[in-house]
C-alpha positions in Angstrom: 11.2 36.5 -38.0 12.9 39.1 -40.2 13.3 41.1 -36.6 14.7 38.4 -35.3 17.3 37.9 -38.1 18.2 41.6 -38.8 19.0 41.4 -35.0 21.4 38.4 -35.4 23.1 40.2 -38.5 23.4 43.4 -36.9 24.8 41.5 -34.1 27.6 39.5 -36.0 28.6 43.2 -37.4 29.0 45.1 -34.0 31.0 41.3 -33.1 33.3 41.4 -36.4 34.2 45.2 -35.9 35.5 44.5 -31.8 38.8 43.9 -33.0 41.5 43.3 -30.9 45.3 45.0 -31.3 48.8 44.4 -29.9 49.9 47.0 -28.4 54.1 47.9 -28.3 55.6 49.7 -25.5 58.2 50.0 -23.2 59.7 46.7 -23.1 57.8 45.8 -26.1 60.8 44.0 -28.0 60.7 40.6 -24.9 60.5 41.0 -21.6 62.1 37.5 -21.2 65.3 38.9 -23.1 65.4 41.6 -20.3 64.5 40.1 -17.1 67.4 37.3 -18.2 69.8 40.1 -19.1 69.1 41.9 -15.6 69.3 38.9 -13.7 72.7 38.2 -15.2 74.0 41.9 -14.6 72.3 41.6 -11.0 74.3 38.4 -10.3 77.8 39.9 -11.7 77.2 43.3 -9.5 76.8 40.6 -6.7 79.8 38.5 -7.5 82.0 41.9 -7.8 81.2 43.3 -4.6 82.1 39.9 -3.3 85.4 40.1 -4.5 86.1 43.4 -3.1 85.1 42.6 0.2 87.6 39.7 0.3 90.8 40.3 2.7 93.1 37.3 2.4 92.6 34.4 0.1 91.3 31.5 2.8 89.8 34.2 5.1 85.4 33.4 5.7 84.8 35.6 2.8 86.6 33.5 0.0 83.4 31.0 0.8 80.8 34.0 0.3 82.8 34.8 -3.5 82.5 31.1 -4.4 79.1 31.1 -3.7 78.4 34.5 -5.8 80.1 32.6 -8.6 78.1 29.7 -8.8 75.1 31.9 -8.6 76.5 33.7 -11.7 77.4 30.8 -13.7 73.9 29.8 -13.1 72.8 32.9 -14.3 75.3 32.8 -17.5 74.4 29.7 -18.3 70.8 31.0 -18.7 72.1 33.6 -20.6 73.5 31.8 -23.1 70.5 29.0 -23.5 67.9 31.8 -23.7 66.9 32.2 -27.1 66.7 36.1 -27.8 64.0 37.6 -30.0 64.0 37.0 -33.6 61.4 39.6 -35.0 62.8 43.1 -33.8 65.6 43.8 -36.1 68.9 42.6 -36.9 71.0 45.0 -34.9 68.7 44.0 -31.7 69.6 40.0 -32.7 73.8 40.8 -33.3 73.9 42.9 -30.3 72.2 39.6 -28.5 74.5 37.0 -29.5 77.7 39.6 -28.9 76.3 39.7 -25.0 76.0 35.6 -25.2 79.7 35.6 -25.9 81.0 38.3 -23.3 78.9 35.9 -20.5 80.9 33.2 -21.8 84.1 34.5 -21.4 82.8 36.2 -18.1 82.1 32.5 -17.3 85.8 31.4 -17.9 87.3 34.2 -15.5 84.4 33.5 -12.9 85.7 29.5 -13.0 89.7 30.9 -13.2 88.9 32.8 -10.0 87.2 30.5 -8.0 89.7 27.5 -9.0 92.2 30.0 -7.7 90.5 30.7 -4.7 89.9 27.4 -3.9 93.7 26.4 -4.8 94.3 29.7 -2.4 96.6 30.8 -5.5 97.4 34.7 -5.0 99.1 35.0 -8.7 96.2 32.6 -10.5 93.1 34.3 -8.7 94.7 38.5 -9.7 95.5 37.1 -13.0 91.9 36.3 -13.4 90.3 38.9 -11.9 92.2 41.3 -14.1 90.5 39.6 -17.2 87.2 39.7 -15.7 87.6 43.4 -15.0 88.6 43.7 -18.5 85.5 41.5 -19.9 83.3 42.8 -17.4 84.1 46.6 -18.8 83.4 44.8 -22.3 80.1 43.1 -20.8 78.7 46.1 -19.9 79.5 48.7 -22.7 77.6 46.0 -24.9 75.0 45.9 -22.5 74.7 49.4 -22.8 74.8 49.2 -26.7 72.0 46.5 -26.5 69.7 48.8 -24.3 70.3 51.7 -26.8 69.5 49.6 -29.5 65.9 48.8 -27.7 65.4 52.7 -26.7 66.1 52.8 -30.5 63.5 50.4 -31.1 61.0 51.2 -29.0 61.3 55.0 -29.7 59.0 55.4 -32.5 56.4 52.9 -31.0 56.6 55.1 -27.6 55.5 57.9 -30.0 52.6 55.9 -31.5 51.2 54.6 -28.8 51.0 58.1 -27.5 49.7 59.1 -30.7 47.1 56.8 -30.0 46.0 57.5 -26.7 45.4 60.7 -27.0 43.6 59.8 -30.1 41.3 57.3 -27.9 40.5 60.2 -25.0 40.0 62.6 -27.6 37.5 60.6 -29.1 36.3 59.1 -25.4 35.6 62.9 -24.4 33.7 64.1 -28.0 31.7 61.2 -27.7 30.9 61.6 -23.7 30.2 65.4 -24.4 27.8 64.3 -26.9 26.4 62.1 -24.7 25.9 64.4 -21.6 24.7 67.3 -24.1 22.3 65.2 -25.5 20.8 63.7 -22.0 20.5 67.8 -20.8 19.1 68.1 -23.9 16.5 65.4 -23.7 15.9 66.0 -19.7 15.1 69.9 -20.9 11.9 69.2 -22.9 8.9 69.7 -20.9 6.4 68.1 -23.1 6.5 64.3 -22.4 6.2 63.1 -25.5 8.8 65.1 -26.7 11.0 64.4 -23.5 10.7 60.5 -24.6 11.7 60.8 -27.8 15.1 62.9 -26.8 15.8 60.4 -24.3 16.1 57.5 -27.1 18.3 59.5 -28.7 20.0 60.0 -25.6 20.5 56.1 -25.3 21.7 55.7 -28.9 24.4 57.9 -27.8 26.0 56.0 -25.2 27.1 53.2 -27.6 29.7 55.4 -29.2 31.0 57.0 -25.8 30.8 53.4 -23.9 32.5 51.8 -26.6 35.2 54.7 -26.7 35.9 54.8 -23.2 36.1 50.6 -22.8 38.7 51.3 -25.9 40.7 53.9 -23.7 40.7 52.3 -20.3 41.6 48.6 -22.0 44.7 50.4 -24.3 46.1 52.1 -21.0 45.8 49.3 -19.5 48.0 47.5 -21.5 50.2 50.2 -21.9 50.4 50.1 -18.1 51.2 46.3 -18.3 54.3 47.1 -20.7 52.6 45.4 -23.4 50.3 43.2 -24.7 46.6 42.9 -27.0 43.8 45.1 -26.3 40.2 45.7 -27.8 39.2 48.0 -30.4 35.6 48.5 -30.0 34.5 49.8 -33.9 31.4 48.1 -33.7 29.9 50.2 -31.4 31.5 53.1 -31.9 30.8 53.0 -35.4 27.5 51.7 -35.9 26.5 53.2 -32.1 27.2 57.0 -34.4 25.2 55.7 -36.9 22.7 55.1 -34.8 22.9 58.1 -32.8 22.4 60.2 -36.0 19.9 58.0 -37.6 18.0 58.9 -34.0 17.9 62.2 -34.5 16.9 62.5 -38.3 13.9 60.1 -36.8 13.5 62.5 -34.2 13.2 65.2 -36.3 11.0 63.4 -38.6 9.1 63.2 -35.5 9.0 66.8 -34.4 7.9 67.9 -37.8 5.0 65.1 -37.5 3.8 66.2 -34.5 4.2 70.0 -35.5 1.7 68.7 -38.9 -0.8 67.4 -36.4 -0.8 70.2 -34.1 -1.4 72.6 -36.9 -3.6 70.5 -39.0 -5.6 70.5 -36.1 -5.6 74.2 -35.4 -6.3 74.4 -39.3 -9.7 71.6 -38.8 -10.9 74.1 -35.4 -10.5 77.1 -36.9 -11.5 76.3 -40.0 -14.9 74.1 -38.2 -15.4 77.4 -35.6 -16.0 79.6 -38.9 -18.3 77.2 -41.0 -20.5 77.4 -37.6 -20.5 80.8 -37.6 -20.8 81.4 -41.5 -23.9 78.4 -41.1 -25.9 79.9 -38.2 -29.4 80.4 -38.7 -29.0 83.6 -37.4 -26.5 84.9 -39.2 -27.0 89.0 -39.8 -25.9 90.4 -43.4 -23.9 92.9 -41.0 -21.9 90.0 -39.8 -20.8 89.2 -43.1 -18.0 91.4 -44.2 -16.2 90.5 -40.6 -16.3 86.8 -41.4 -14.8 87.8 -44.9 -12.4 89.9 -43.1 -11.5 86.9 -41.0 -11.4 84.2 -44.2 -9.2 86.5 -46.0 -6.5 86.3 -42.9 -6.9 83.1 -42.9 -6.3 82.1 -46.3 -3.1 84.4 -45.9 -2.1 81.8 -43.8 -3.2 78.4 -45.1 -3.8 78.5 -48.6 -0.2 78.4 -49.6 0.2 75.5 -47.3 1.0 72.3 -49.8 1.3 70.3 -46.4 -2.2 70.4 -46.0 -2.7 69.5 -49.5 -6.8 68.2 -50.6 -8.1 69.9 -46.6 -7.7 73.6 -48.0 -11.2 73.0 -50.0 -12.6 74.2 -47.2 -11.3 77.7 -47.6 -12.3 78.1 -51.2 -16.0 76.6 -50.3 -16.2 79.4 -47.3 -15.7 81.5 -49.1 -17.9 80.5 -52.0 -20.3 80.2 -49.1 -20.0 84.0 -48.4 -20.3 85.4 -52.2 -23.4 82.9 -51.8 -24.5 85.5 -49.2 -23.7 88.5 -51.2 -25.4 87.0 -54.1 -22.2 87.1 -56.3 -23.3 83.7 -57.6 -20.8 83.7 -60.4 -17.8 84.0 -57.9 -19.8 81.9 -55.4 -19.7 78.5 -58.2 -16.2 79.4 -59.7 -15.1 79.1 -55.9 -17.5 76.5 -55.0 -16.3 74.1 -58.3 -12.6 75.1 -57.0 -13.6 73.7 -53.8 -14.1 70.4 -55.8 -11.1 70.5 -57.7 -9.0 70.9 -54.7 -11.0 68.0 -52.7 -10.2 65.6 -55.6 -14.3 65.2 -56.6 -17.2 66.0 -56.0 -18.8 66.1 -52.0 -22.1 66.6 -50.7 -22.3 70.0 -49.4 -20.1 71.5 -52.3 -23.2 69.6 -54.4 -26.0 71.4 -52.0 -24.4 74.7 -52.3 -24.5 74.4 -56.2 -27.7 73.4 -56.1 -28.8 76.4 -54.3 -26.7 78.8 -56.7 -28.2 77.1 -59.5 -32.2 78.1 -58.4 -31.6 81.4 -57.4 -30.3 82.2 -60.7 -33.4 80.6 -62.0 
């Protein structure tokens, strides 16, 4: 049950921390303010080069200029009912409503010319034209002003987002090095216990580098978009590096455990191989100082060992054992009741090897 519920909480963490992000770029400030802006430049480009293609007033080509026109009032008309962004600043929002009047008056000379051309009156239809040239040359250096003003804008976010990015494949391409170096790592170890353990570690590091690169590929792809929200996956990058390193101080933990065992039990063998030999029946006083030669070495090696803690008792009893044999009882029960001190009490054959001290000195 508590599994079950440290499962859920973790969860609900890695959930809370995949947070999402809007994301400004090019056209950032409102892509409807630009498409309707475009459309009405498109539509006055059109209507222009209608005009100069027309010969005579009430030649075929008057019709094609009327029908420009009504395309570009349409087009105005949207202009002028489109409510322009609000939140970008308050040069982007004058510069707006100065291009809402220029369409209007754009508007007027568009309706002057076509009454004109449809009255077929030469003087009327120049007359307007010349004021549309003039508004139009108005209508487009404030166009011009309003897409400096976005440049403006969008400048600095254009510098963040980049900022970003490369902050995301940086962080993408640590986090996938670590990844592959630690699955080499892993697939390197030819003892299979050990090989197992790496490769846990191995999947505790893919939550950082997975989360990282869904982070990278869902930012670009809003970038690529223009714009928009993407993910920021902190839970598992975050808590996926926590893990990762949490894995390997367990895995170290682990490596030093299985080092213990295998010498602890290279300690117990040797340790059990010389008690045999030191205990055989037919042990020769000549083989004595050779086994003493061999304790000696061997206590070099363990007795300082606080890992082993209460199991060195065996050392001190050996070698008890062996004064025993030389019939140095005195250093045989200082070792022997050392030998009991180290095991934490008393023990039966530290109490028969006393006993037999204790009636050879009688």
């Amino acid at each position: 049950m508590i599994k079950k519920i440290t499962v859920l909480a973790v969860g609900i963490l890695f959930a809370s921390l995949i947070v999402s992000s809007n994301i400004s770029y090019a056209d950032y400030t409102n892509d409807s303010d630009i498409d309707t802006l475009n459309s009405m430049n498109d539509a006055l480009n059109n209507y222009v080069d209608a005009l100069n293609t027309v010969g005579t007033i009430g030649d075929p080509t008057t019709s094609s200029v009327i029908t420009s026109g009504q395309d570009l009032q349409s087009e105005i008309t949207n202009l002028i009912d489109h409510n322009f962004a609000t939140s970008v600043n308050t040069d982007y929002t004058s510069a707006a409503s100065t291009l809402q009047q220029d369409a209007n008056k754009i508007g007027n000379d568009v309706g002057q010319i076509d009454s004109a051309l449809a009255d077929q009156d030469v003087d009327a239809a120049n007359s307007a034209i010349t004021a549309l040239n003039d508004d139009n040359s108005t209508f487009y250096s404030d166009y011009k002003n309003f897409n400096s003003i976005i440049d403006t804008y969008n400048q600095p976010i254009q510098s963040k987002n980049k900022a970003m990015g490369a902050f995301y494949i940086a962080v993408f391409v640590i986090t996938g090095l670590v990844t592959a170096v630690t699955f080499i790592w892993a697939a390197s170890a030819k003892n299979r216990s050990i090989r197992k353990l790496r490769m846990h570690v191995g999947r505790l590091s893919l939550w950082p580098s997975v989360g990282a690169a869904l982070t990278t590929v869902m930012f670009y792809a809003a970038v690529n978009e223009g714009g928009g929200t993407y993910f920021i996956l902190w839970g598992p990058i975050l808590f996926g590096a926590i893990a990762y390193l949490r894995g390997i101080a367990r895995y170290s933990s682990a490596i030093k455990e299985i080092e213990f065992e295998k010498e602890t039990n290279k300690y117990i063998k040797s340790i059990e191989e010389l008690e045999s030999r030191l205990r055989n029946p037919n042990l020769h006083d000549d083989d004595v100082p050779e086994l003493q030669e061999e304790l000696t070495n061997f206590a070099d090696i363990y007795q300082g060992d606080e890992s082993l803690g209460a199991m060195r008792y065996k050392i001190y009893e050996l070698q008890a054992l062996i004064f025993f044999y030389q019939r140095k009882d005195k250093d045989a029960l200082k070792f022997i009741n050392i030998a009991t001190n180290v095991y934490g009490s008393d023990y039966s054959s530290a109490e028969s090897l006393r006993r037999q001290i204790l009636e050879e000195d009688k």
